[in-house]
C-alpha positions as CSV (number, residue, x, y, z in Angstrom):
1,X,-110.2,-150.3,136.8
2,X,-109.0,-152.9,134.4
3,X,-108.7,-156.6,134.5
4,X,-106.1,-159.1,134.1
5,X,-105.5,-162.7,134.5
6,X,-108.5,-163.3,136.8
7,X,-107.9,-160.4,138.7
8,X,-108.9,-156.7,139.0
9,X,-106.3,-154.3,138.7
10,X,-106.5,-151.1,140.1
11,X,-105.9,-148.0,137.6
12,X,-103.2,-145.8,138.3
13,X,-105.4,-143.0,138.5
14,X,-107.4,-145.4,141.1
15,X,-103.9,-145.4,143.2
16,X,-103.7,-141.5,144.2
17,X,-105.7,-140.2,147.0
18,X,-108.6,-138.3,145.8
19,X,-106.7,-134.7,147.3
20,X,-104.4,-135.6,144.4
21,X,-106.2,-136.2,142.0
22,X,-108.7,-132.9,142.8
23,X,-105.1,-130.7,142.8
24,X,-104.0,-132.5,139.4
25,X,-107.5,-131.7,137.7
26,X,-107.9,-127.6,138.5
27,X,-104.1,-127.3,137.9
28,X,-105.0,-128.8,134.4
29,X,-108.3,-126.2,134.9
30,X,-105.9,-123.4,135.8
31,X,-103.9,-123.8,132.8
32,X,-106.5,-123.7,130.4
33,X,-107.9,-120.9,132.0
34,X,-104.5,-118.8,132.1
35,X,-104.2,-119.3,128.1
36,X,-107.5,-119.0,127.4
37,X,-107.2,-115.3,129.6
38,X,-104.0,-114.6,127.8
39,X,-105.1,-115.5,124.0
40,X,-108.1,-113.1,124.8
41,X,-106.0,-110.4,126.4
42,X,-103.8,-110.7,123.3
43,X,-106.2,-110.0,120.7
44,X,-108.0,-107.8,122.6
45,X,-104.8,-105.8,122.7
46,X,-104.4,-106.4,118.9
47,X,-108.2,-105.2,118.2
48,X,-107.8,-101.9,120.2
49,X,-104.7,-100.9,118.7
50,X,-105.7,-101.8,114.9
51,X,-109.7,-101.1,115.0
52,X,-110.8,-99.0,113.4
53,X,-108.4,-98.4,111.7
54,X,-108.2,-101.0,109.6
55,X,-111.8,-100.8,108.9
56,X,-111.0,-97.3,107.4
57,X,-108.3,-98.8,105.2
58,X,-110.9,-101.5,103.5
59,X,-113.1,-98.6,103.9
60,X,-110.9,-96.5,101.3
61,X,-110.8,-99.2,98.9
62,X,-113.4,-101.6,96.8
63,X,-112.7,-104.7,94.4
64,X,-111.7,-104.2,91.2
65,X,-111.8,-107.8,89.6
66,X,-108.8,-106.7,87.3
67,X,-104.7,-107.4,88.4
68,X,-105.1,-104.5,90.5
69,X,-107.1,-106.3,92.8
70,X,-108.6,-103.2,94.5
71,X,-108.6,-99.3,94.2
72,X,-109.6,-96.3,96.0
73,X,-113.3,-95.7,96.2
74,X,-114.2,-92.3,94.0
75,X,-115.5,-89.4,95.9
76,X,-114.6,-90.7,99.9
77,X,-113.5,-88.9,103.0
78,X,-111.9,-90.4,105.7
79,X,-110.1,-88.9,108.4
80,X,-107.4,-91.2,109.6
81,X,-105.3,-91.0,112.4
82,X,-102.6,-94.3,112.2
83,X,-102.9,-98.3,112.2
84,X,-99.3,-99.2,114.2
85,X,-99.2,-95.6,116.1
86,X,-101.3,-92.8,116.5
87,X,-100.4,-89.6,114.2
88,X,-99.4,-86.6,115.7
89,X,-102.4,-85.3,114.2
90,X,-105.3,-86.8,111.7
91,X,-105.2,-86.9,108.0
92,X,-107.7,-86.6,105.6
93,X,-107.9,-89.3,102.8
94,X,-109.7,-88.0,100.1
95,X,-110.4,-88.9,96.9
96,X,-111.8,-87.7,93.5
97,X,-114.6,-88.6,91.2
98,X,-112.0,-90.8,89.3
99,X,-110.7,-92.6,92.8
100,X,-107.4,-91.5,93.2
101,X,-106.0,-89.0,96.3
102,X,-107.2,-85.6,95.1
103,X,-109.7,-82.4,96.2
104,X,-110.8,-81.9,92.7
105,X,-111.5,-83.6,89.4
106,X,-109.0,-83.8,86.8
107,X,-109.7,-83.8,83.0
108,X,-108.5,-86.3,80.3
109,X,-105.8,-85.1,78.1
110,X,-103.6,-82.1,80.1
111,X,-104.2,-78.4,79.5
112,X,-102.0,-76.2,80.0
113,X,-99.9,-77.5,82.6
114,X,-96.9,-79.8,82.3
115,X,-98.4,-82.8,83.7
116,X,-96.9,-85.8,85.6
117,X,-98.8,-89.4,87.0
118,X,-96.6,-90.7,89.8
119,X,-97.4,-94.3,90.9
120,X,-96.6,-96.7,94.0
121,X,-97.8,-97.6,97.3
122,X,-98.3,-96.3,100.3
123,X,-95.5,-93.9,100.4
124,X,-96.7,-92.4,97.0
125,X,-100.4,-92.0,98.4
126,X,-99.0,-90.3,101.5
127,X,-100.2,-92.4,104.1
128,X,-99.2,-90.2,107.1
129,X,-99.6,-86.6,105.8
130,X,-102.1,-84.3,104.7
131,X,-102.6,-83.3,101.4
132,X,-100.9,-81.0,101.0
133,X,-97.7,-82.4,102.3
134,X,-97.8,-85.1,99.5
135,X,-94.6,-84.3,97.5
136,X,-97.2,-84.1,94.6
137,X,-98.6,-81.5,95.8
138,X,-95.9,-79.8,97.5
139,X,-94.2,-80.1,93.4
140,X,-97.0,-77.9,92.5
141,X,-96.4,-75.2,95.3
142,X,-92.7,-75.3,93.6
143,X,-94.2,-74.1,90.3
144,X,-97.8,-73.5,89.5
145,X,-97.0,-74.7,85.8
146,X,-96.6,-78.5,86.8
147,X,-99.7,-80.7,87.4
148,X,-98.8,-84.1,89.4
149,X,-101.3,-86.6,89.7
150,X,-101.3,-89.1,92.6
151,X,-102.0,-92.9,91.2
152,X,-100.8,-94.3,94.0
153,X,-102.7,-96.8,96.5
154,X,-101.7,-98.9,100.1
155,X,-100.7,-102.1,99.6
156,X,-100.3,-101.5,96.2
157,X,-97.0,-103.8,94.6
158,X,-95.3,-103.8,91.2
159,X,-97.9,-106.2,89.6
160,X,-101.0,-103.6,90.9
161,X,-99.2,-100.2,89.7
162,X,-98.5,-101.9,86.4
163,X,-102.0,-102.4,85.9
164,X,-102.9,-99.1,87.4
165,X,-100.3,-97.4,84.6
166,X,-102.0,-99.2,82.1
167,X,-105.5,-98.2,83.2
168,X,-104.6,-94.4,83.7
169,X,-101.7,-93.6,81.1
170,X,-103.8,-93.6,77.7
171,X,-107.0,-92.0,79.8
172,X,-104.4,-88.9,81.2
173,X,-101.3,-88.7,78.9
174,X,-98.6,-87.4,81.0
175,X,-95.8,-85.8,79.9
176,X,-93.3,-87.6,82.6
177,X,-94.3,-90.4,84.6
178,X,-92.2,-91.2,88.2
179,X,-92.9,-95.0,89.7
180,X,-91.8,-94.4,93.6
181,X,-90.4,-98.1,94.0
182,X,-90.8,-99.1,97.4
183,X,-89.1,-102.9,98.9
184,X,-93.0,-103.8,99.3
185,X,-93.4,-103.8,95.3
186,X,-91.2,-107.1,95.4
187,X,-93.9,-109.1,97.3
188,X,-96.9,-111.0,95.8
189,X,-100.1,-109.2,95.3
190,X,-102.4,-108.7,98.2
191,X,-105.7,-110.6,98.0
192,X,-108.9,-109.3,99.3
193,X,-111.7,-110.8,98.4
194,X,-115.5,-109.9,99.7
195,X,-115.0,-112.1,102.8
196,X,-112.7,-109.0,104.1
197,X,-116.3,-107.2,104.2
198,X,-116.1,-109.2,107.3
199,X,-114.5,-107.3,110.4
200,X,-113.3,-110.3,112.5
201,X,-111.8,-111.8,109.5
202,X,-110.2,-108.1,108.2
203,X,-108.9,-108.5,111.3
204,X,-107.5,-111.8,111.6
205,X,-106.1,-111.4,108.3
206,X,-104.3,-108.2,109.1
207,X,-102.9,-109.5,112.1
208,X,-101.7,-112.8,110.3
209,X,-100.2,-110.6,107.6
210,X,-98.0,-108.1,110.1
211,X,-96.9,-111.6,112.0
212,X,-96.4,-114.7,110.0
213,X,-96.9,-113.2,106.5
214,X,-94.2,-110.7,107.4
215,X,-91.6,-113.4,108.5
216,X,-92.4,-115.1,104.9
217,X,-92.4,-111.9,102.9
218,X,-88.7,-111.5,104.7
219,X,-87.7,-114.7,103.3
220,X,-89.1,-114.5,99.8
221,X,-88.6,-111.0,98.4
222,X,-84.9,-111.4,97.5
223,X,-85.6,-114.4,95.9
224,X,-84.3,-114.5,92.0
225,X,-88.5,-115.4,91.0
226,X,-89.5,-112.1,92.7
227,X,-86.3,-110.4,91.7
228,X,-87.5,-111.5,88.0
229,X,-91.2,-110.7,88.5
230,X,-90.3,-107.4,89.5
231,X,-88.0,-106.6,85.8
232,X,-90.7,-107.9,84.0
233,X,-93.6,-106.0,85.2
234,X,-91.1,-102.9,84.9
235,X,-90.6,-103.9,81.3
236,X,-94.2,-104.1,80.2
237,X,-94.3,-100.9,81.6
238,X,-91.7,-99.6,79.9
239,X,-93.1,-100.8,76.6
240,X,-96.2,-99.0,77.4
241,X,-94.7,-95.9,78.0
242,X,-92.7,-96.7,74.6
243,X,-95.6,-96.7,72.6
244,X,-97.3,-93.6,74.2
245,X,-93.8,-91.5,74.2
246,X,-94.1,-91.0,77.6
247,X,-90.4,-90.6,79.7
248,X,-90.0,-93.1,82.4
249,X,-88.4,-92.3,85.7
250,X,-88.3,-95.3,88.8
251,X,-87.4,-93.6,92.1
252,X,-85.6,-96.3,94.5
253,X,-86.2,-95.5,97.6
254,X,-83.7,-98.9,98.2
255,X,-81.2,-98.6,95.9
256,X,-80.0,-101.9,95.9
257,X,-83.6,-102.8,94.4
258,X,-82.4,-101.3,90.8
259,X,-80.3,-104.2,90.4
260,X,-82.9,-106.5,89.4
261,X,-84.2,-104.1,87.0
262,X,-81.0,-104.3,85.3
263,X,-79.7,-107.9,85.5
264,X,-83.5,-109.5,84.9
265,X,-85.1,-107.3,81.8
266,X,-86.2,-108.9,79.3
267,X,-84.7,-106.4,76.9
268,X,-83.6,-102.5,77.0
269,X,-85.8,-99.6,76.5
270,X,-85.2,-98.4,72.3
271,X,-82.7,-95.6,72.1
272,X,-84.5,-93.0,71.9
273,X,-86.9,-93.7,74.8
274,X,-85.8,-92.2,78.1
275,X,-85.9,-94.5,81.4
276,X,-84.1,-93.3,84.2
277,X,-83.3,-94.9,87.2
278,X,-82.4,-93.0,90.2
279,X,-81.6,-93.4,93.8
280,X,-83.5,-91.3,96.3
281,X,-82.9,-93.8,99.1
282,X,-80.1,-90.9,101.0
283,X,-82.4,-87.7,100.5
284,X,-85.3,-89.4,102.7
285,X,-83.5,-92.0,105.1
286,X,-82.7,-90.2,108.0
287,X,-86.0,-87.9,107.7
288,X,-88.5,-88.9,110.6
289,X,-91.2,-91.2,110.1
290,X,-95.1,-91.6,111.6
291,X,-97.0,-94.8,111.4
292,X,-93.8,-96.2,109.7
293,X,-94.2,-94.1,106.5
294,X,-92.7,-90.8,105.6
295,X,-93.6,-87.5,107.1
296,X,-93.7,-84.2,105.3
297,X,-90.0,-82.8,105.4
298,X,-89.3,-86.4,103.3
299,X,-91.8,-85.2,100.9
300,X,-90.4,-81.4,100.7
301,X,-87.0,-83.1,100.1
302,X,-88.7,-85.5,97.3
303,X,-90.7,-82.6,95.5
304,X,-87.3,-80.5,95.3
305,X,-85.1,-83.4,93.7
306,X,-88.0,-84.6,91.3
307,X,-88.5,-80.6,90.5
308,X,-84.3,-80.0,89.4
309,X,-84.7,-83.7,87.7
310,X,-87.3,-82.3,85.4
311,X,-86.2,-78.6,84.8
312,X,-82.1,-79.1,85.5
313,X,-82.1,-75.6,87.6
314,X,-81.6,-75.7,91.4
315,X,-84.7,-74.0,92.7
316,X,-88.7,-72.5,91.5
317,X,-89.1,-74.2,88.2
318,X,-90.7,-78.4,87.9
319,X,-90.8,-78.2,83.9
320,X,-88.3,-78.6,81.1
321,X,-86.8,-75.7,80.3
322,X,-88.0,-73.7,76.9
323,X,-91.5,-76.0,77.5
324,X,-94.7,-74.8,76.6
325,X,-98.3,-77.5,76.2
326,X,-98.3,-75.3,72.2
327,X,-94.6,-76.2,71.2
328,X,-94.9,-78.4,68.5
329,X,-91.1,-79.5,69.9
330,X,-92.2,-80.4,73.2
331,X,-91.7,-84.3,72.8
332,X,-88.1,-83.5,71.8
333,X,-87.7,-80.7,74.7
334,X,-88.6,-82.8,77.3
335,X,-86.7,-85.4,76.1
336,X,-83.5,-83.4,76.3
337,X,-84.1,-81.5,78.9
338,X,-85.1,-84.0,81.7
339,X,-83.3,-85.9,84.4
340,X,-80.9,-83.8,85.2
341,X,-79.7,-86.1,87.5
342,X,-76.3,-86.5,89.9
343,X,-74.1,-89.3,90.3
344,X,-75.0,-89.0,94.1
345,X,-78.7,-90.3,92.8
346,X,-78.0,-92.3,90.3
């Protein structure tokens, strides 16, 4: 009720017939109840399908406090079966002493295998296979004389694995190292912080991430200050590998990605440094996928091309040719004799 010039004045909600006013307040009742039942049916939904998975994946890793943000956990187990659908079967991610995806320790400086660090995300890891489906291991099954070394990490992008090359390439001194460039690497760093400890907020922040973060990381990853973040990290690494004499090979699995390495860089490699870039985008495209990562015939198909890269023969050999770890020529060997490449890849 209200009042006005002398007189009361009856409020609107005054003028409807209290069966009105009753219908108008649970229909306002009913709608808040109806969202409130679907926002809770939602994330229920969302929980059941991503927990616990998700707690398994900050399970696998711990904080760094360096550039690479976070790493694999040395010495873990965890048997995994998918985040966005359930695996066929369950892998096992395991890890070594040193925290990257082995069953056994590795030592500094090689022996007397021909050794190569391959880095990347998710697809380098092997998210969806077993060990021994990784193509680094399935390289080995090729030819007992390579050793290939598995620096790569979910969620890892170009800023992370440059920082994980540096960390890794003095320590194990490969003789070849192969970056599997993936379109994640062109995206900002993931942050985790000691808040994600926190299941509900893992959560939220995974969901958020998959939703809106994916619409913006859609948006933003062809943009020329990604495009030109991405060359740069490249070329620190390649000056890295420059100083330790270490040949360079990045793997596109999109093709179209190498342009940025060669339109941003700073500057080319020296001469007499090899960097190859090569296209592996039509050996794995069509090859079925779990979880949306690659499965093992990708991986078989990956080992094989990396193996005639290296060695320049079609089949059984994954080192240069002539190579041996006591030839005082072996810098000059490997040089010459690796990425053996095709036009169809390149």
């Amino acid at each position: 009720m209200s009042h006005s010039g002398g007189y009361i004045r009856p409020s609107p909600q005054a003028l409807e017939p209290p069966s009105s006013q009753r219908s108008s307040r649970r229909s306002r009742i009913f709608v808040l109840i109806a969202a409130t039942v679907v926002s809770l049916s939602a994330a229920e939904m969302a929980l059941r399908i991503f927990s616990p998975q998700i707690a398994k994946l900050r399970q696998l890793v711990e904080l760094t406090g360096d550039e690479r943000g976070f790493a694999p956990r040395p010495s873990m187990q965890i048997e995994f079966d998918g985040v966005f659908e359930t695996l066929k079967r369950p892998v096992l991610w395991q890890t070594n002493a040193a925290g990257f995806r082995a069953d056994h320790d590795v030592t500094g400086p090689p022996a007397e295998r021909f050794r190569v660090a391959t880095y990347g995300d998710s697809e380098t890891f092997g998210w969806a296979v077993a060990l021994e489906e990784t193509f680094q291991r399935q390289m080995e099954a090729i030819d007992p004389r390579v050793e290939v070394l598995n620096f790569g990490v979910p969620g890892y992008q170009v800023i992370n694995v440059r920082t994980q090359l540096e960390r890794t390439l003095p320590r194990y001194r490969p003789d070849l190292a192969i970056y599997l460039v993936n379109k994640n690497d062109f995206n900002e760093p993931p942050q985790l912080t000691s808040w994600s400890k926190s299941h509900l907020l893992l959560h939220m922040h995974f969901l958020w991430h998959f939703t809106v973060g994916k619409q913006i990381r859609l948006t933003t990853r062809d943009g020329e200050d990604r495009l030109q973040m991405f060359a740069e990290e490249v070329d620190r690494m390649t000056r890295v590998m420059e100083q330790h004499d270490t040949p360079f090979v990045l793997a596109f699995l999109k093709w179209r990605n190498h342009d940025a390495v060669r339109a941003y860089s700073p500057q080319s490699p020296a001469k007499h440094f090899r960097r190859e870039l090569v296209n592996v985008h039509p050996l794995v495209d069509r090859e079925p996928r779990e979880d949306i990562h690659y499965t093992a015939s990708a991986y078989r198909k990956l080992a094989i091309y990396f193996c005639q890269m290296i060695s320049g023969v079609e089949a059984g050999s994954c080192v240069p040719p002539g190579w041996s770890r006591g030839d005082s020529a072996v810098a000059e060997v490997a040089a010459a004799a690796t990425f053996e490449t095709t036009d169809e890849h390149r």
